[in-house]
matplotlib code that plots the C-alpha trace (Angstrom):
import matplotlib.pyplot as plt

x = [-37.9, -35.0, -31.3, -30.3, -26.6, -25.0, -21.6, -20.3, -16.5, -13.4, -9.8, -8.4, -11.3, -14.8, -17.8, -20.9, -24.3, -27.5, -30.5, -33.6, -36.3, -39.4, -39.2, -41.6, -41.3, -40.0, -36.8, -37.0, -36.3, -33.9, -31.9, -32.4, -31.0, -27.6, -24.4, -23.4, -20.9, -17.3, -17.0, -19.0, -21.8, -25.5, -25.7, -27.2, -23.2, -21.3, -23.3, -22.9, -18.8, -18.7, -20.2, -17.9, -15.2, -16.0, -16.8, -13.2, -11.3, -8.0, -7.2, -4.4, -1.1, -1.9, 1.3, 1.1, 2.2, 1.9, 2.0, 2.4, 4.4, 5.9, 2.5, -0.2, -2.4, 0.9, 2.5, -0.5, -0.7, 2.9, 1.9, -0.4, 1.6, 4.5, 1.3, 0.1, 3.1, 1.8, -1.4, 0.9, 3.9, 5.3, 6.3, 6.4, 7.0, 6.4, 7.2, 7.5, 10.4, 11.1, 14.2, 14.9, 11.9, 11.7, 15.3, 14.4, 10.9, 13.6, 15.6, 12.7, 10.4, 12.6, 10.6, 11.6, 10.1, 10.8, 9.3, 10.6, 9.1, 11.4, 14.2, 17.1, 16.6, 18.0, 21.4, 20.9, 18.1, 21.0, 23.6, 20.9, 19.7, 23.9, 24.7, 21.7, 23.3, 20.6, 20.0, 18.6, 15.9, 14.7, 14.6, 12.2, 12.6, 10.2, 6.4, 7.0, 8.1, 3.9, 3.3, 5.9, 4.7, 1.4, 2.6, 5.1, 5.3, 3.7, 1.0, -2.3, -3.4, -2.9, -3.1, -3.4, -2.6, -0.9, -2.4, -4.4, -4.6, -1.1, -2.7, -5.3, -3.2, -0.8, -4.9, -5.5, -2.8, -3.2, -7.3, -6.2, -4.0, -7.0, -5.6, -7.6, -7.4, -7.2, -8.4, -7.3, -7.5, -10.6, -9.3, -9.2, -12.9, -13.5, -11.2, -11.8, -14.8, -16.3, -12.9, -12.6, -15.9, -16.0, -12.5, -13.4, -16.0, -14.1, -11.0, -13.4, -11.0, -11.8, -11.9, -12.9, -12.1, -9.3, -9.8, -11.6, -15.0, -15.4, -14.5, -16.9, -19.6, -18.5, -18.7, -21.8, -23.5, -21.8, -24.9, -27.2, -29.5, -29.7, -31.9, -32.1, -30.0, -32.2, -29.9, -26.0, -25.5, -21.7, -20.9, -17.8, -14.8, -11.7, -9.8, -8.4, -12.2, -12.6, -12.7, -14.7, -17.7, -20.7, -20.5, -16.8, -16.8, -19.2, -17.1, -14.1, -15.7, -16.5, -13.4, -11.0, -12.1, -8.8, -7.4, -11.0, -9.8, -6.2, -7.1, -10.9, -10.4, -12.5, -14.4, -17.4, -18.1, -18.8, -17.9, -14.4, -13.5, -12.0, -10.2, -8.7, -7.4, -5.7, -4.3, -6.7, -8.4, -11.5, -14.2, -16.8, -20.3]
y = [1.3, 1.3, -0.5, -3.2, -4.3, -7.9, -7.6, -11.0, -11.0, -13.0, -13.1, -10.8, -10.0, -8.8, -8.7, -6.5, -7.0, -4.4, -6.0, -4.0, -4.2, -2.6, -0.7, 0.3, 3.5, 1.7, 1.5, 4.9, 6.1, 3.7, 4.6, 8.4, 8.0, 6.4, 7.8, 10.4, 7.9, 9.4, 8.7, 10.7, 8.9, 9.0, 13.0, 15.0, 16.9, 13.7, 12.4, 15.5, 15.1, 11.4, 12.4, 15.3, 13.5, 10.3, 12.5, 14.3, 13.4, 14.8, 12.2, 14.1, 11.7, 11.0, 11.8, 9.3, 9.3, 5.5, 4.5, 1.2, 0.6, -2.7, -4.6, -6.1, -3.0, -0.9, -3.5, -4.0, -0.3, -0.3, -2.8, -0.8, 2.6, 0.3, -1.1, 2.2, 5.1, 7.4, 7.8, 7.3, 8.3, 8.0, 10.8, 9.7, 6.0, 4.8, 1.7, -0.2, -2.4, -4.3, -2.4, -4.5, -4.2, -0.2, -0.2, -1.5, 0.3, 3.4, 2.6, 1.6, 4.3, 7.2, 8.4, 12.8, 11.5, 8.5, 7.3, 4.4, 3.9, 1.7, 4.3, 1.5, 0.1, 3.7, 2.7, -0.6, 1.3, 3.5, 1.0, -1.2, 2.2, 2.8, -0.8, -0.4, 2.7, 4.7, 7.7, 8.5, 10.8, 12.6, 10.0, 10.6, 8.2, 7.4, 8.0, 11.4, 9.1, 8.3, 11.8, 13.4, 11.1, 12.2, 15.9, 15.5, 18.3, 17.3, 14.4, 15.0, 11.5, 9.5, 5.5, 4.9, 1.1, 1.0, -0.9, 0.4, 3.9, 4.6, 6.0, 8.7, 11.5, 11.2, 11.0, 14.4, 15.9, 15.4, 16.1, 19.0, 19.9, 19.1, 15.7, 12.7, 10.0, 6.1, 4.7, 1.6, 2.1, 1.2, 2.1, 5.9, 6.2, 4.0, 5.7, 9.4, 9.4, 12.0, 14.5, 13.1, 13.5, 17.1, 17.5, 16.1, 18.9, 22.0, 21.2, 19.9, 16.5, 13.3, 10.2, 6.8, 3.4, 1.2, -2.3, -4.7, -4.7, -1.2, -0.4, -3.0, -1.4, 2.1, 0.9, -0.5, 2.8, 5.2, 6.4, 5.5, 8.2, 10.2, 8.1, 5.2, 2.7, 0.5, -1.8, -3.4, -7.2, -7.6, -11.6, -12.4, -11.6, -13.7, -13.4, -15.7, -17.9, -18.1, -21.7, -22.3, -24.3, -22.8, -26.1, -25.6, -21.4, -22.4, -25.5, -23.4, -20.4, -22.8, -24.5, -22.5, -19.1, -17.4, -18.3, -16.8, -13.7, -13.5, -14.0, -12.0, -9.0, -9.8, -12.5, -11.0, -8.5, -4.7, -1.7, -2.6, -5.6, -3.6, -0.8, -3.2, -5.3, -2.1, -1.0, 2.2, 3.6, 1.5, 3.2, 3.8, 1.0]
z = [-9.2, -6.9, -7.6, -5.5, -5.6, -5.3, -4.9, -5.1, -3.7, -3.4, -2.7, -5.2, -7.5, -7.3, -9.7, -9.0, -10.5, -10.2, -10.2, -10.2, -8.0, -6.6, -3.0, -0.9, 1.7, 4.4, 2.2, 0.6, 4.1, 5.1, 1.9, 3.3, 6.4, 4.6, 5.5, 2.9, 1.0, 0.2, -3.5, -5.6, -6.7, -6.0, -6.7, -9.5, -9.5, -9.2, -12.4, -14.3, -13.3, -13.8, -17.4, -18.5, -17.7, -19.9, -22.7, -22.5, -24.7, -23.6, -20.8, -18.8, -17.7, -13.6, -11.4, -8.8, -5.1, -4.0, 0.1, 0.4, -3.1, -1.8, -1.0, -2.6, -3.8, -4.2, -6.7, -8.8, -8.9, -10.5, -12.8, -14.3, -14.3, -16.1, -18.3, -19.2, -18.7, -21.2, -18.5, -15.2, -13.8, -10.0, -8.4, -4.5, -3.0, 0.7, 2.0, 5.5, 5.9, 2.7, 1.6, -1.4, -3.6, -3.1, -4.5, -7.4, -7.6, -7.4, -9.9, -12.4, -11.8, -10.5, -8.2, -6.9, -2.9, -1.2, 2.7, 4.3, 7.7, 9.1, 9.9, 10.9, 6.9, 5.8, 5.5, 3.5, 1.2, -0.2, -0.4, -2.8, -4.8, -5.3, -5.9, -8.9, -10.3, -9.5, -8.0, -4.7, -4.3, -1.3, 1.7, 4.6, 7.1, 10.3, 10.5, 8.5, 5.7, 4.9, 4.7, 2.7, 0.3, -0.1, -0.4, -2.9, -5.1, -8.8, -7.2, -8.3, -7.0, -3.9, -3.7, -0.3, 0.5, 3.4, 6.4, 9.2, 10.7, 9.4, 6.4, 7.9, 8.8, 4.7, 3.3, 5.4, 4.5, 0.8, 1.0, 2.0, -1.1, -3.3, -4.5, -5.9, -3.1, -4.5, -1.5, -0.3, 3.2, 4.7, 8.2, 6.9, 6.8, 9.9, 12.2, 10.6, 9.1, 10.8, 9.9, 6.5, 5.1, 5.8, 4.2, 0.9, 0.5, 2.1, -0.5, -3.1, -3.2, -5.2, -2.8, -5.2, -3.9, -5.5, -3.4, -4.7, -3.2, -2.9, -6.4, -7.7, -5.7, -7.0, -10.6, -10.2, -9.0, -11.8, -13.9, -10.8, -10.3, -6.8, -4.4, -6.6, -4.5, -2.1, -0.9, -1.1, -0.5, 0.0, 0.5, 2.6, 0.2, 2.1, 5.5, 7.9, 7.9, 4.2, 3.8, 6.8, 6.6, 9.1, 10.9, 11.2, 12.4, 15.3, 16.4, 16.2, 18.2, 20.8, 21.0, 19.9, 21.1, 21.5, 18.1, 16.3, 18.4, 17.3, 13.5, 13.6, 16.1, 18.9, 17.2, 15.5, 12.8, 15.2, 15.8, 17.2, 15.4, 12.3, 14.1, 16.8, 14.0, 12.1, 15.0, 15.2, 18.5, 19.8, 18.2, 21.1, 21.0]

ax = plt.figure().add_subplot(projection="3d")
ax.plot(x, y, z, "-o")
ax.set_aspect("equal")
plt.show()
């Protein structure tokens, strides 16, 4: 018997189900030519890891670099380090543009490394940490910003939710220090697959997914044995076309054809749509 997985997802949430079913060899070879996936799941190690690590009893406190603290993935991720700060504490924040919110994120969670991208918001970022009474840690400003973050000295763990291909080379460079990687990026894997993969094993990093429909698809397949997964079903889980009726997507395709492209890439789910839309390099058809 192999496991197929229905992931059913929406705007904010997702809920998985496994359903069993029989498969025939056409499958079992179709499930063999996969892509290695970059969680660990699906091997006889990854089980055995996935297991010790339930059964420990000592949970260890997380030290947390967060890219992206000032959107949706980085907030939530606050609210559970301010939930739970016996388990979590933040050690590193990046952020774009929005210079008020990290202030405040400084001055409640004391972070030792800060990254703002937007270098001409330096000046106003310390006026707001000073006008808090706080006090300002390391500041790296510009594209380096993403980075220093994800090296900060004392992170064992990564959340990557910035947007884009802005998060590839900080996921590298922390894959690379042997870090767990909280990946909310799905433009990392897209764009650098091929580099990233290889990485994980070389510096025998964690990579787990923290966005919604990935994480309910790697729930679902903890305890899964190794070639048991036949298929995953993923339904559409938001965007731009959410709310569009079938009827309604084709009318607008036909008649609106440029404002499909500016909200969906070039207008259809491929191999470019995704990195065009992230800003990343056209990946080759």
């Amino acid at each position: 018997m192999r496991v197929a997985l229905l992931v059913l997802a929406g705007a904010g949430s997702s809920l998985a189900v496994a359903a069993n079913r029989p498969v025939t060899s056409s499958h079992r070879i179709a499930v063999m030519r996969m892509l290695e996936p970059a969680a660990p799941v699906l091997t006889a190690a990854d089980l055995r890891d996935g297991l010790e690590r339930a059964l420990d009893a000592g949970f260890q406190r997380k030290h947390v670099a967060l890219l992206g603290s000032t959107g949706s993935i980085g907030t939530q991720s606050l609210d559970i380090a301010r939930e739970y700060p016996e388990y979590f504490e933040i050690v590193a924040l990046a952020a774009g543009s929005n210079v008020k919110l990290l202030s405040e994120q400084i001055a409640e969670f004391k972070p030792k490394v800060v990254g703002l991208a937007d270098a001409s918001k330096e000046s106003e970022l310390r006026d707001r940490v000073r006008l808090l009474g706080a006090t300002m840690p390391e500041l790296v400003v510009g594209p380096e910003g993403q980075t220093a973050v994800a090296t900060a000295p004392g992170a064992d763990t990564v959340v990557t939710g910035v947007v884009g291909c802005a998060g590839l080379l900080p996921t590298i460079e922390a894959i690379k220090l042997g870090r767990t990687i909280a990946l909310a990026n799905k433009e990392t894997l897209i764009a650098g697959g091929p580099v990233i993969l290889p990485l994980l094993k070389k510096h025998k990093a964690k990579m787990t997914p923290a966005d919604s429909e990935h994480s309910a698809i790697f729930q679902c397949l903890q305890g899964v044995p190794p070639g048991a997964l036949r298929r995953i079903i993923l339904t559409a889980s938001g965007g731009a076309f959410r709310d569009f009726s079938a009827a309604e997507l084709r009318k607008l395709n036909k008649e609106a054809p440029d404002e499909v492209r500016r909200k969906w890439g070039n207008g259809r789910v491929g191999s470019t749509a995704v990195p065009r839309r992230a800003g990343c390099p056209e990946r080759r058809k």
